[in-house]
MDAnalysis code that builds the backbone (N, CA, C; Angstrom):
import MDAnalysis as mda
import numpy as np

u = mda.Universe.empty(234, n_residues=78, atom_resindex=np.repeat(np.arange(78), 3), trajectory=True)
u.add_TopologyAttr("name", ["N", "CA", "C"] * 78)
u.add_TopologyAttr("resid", np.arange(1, 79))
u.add_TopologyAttr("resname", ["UNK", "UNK", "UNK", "UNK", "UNK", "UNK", "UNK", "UNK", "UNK", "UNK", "UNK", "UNK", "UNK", "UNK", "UNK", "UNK", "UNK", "UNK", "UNK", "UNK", "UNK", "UNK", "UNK", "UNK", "UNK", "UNK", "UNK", "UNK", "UNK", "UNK", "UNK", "UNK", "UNK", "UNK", "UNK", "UNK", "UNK", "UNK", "UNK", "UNK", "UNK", "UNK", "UNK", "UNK", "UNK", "UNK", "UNK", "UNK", "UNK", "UNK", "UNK", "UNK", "UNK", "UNK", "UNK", "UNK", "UNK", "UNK", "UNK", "UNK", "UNK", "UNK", "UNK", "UNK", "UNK", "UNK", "UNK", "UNK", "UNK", "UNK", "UNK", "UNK", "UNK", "UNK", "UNK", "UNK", "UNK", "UNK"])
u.atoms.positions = np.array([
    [0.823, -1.179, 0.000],
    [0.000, 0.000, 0.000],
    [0.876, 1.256, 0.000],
    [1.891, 1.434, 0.854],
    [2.887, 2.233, 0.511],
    [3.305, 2.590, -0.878],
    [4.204, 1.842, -1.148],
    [4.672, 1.499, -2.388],
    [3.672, 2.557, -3.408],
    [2.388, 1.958, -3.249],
    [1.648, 2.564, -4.012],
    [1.325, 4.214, -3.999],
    [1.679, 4.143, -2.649],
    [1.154, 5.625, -2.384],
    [2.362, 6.465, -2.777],
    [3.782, 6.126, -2.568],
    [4.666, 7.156, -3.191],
    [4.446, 6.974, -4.913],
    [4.560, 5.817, -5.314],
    [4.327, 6.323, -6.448],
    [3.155, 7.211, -6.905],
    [2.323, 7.447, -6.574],
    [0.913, 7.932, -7.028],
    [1.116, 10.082, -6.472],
    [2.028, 9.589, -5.825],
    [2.304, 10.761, -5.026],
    [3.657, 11.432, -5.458],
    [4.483, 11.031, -6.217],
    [5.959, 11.318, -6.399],
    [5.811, 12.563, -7.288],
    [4.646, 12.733, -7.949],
    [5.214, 14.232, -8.355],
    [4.639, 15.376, -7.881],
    [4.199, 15.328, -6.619],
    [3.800, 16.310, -5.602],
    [1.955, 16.087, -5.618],
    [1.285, 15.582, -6.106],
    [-0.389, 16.132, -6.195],
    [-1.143, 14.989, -4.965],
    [-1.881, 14.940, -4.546],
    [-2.182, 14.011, -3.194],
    [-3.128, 12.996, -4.049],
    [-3.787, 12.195, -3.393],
    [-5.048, 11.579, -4.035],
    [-5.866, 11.539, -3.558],
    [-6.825, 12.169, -4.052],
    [-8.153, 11.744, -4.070],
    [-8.734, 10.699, -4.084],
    [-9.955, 10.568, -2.863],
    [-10.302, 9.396, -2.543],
    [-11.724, 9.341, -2.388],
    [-12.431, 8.957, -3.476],
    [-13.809, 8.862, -3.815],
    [-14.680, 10.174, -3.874],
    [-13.581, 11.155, -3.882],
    [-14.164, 12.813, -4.037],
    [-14.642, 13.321, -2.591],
    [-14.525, 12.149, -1.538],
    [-14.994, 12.842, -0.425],
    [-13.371, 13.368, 0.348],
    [-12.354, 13.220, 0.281],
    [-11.327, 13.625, 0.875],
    [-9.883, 13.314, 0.194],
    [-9.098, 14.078, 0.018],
    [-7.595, 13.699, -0.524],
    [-6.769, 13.750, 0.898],
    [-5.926, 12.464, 0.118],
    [-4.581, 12.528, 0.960],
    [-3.451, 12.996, 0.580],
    [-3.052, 13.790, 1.234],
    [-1.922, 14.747, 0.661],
    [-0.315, 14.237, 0.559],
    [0.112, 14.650, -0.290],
    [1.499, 14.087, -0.865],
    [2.623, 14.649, 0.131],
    [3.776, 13.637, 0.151],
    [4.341, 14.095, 1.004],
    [5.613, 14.209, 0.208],
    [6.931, 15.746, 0.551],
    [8.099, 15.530, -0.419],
    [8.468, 14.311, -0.567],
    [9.394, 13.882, -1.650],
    [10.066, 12.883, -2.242],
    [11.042, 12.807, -1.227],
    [11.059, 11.579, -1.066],
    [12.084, 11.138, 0.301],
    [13.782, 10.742, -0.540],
    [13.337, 9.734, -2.178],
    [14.695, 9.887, -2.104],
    [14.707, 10.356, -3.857],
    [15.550, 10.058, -4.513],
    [15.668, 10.580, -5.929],
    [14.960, 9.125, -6.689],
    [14.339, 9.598, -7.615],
    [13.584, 8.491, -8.548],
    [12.380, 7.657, -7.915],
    [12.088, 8.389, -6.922],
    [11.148, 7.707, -5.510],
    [10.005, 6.712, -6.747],
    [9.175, 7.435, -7.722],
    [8.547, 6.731, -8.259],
    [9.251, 5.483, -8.979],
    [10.226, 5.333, -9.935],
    [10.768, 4.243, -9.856],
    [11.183, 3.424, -8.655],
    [11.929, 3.782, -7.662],
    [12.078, 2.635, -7.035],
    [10.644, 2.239, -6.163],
    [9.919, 2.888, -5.738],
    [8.417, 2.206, -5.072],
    [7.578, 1.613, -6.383],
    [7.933, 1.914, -7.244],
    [7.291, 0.744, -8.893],
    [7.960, -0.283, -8.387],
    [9.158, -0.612, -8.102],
    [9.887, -1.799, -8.413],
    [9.614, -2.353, -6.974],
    [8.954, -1.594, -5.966],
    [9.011, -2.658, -4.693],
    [7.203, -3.122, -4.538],
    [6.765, -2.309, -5.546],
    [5.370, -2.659, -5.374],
    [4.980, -4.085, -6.526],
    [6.254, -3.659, -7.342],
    [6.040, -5.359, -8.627],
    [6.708, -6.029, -7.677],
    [7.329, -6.099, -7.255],
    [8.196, -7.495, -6.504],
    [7.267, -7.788, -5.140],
    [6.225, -7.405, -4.791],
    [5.333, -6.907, -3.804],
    [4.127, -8.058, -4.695],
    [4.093, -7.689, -5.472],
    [2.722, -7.936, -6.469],
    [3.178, -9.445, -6.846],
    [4.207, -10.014, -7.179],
    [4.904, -11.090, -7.785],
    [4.573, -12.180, -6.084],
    [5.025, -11.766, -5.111],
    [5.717, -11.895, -3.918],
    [4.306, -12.887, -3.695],
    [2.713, -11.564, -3.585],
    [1.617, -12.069, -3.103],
    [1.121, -13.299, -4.135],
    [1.215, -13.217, -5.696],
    [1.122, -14.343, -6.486],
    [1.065, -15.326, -6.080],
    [2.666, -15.840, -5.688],
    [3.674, -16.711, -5.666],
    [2.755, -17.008, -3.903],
    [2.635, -16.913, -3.412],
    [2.169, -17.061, -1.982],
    [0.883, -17.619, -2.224],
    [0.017, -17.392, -3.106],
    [-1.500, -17.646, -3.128],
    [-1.566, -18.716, -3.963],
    [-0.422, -19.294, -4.897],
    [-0.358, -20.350, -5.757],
    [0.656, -20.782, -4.650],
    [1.356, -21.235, -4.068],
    [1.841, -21.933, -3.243],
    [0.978, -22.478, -2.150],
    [-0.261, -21.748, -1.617],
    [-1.480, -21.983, -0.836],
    [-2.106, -22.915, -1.393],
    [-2.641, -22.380, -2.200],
    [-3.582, -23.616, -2.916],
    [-3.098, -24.424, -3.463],
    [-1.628, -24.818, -3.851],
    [-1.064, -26.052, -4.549],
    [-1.022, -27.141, -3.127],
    [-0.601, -26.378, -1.298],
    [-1.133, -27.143, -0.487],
    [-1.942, -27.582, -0.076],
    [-2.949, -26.613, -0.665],
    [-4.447, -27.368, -0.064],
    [-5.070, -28.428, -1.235],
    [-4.551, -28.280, -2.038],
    [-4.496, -29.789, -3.556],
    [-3.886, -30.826, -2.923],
    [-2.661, -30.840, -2.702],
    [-1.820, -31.489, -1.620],
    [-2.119, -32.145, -0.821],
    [-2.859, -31.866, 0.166],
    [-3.455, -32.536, 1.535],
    [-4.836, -33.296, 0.560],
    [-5.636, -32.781, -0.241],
    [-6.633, -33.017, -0.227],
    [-6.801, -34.956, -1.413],
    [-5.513, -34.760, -2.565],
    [-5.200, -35.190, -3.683],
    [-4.175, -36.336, -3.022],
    [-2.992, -35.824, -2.341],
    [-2.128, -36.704, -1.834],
    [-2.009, -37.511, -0.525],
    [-2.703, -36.371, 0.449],
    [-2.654, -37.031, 1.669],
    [-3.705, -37.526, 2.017],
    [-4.845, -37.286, 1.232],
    [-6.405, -37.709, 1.118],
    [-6.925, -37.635, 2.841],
    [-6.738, -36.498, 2.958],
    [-7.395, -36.184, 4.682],
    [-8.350, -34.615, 4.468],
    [-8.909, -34.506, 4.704],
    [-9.848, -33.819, 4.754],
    [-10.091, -32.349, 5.319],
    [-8.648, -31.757, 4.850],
    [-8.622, -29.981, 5.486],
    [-9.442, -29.135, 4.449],
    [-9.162, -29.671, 3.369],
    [-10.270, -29.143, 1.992],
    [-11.017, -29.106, 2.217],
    [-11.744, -30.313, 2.444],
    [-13.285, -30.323, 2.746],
    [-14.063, -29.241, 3.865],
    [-13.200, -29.506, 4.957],
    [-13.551, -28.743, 6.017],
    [-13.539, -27.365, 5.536],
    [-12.089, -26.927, 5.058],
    [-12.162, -25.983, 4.926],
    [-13.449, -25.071, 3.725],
    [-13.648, -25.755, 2.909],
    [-14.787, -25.543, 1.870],
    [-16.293, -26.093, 2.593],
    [-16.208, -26.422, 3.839],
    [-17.833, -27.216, 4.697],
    [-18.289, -27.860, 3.890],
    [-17.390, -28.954, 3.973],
    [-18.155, -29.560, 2.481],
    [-18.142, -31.050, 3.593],
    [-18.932, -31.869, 3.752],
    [-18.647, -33.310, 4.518],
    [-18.558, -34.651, 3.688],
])
């Protein structure tokens, strides 16, 4: 969420947030601030992917290999 916010913010204007209130920009902390918070918000973005396909390849796992029943439960399924 950071990440996002300097970039959105790096060339001084705040954002607006559903027209009922902006959040205001704060100076650039370092040089190229919008590039480098791009590059921590893709490796950010890659990071959560990789975490949510690693989740569910375990819950295939237990359900496919170890044939015990956290799937089920977890989906209330009996």
């Amino acid at each position: 969420m950071m990440s996002g916010y300097l970039i959105s913010t790096a060339d001084g204007r705040g954002i607006e947030v559903f027209q009922f209130f902006e959040v205001p920009a704060i100076a650039a902390f370092i040089e190229n601030q919008e590039d480098v918070a791009g590059l921590i918000h893709q490796y950010a973005a890659y990071t959560l992917v990789f975490m949510v396909v690693l989740h569910a390849g375990a819950a295939l796992k237990h359900h496919f290999i170890d044939k015990d029943k956290t799937l089920t439960r977890m989906l209330g399924i009996k």
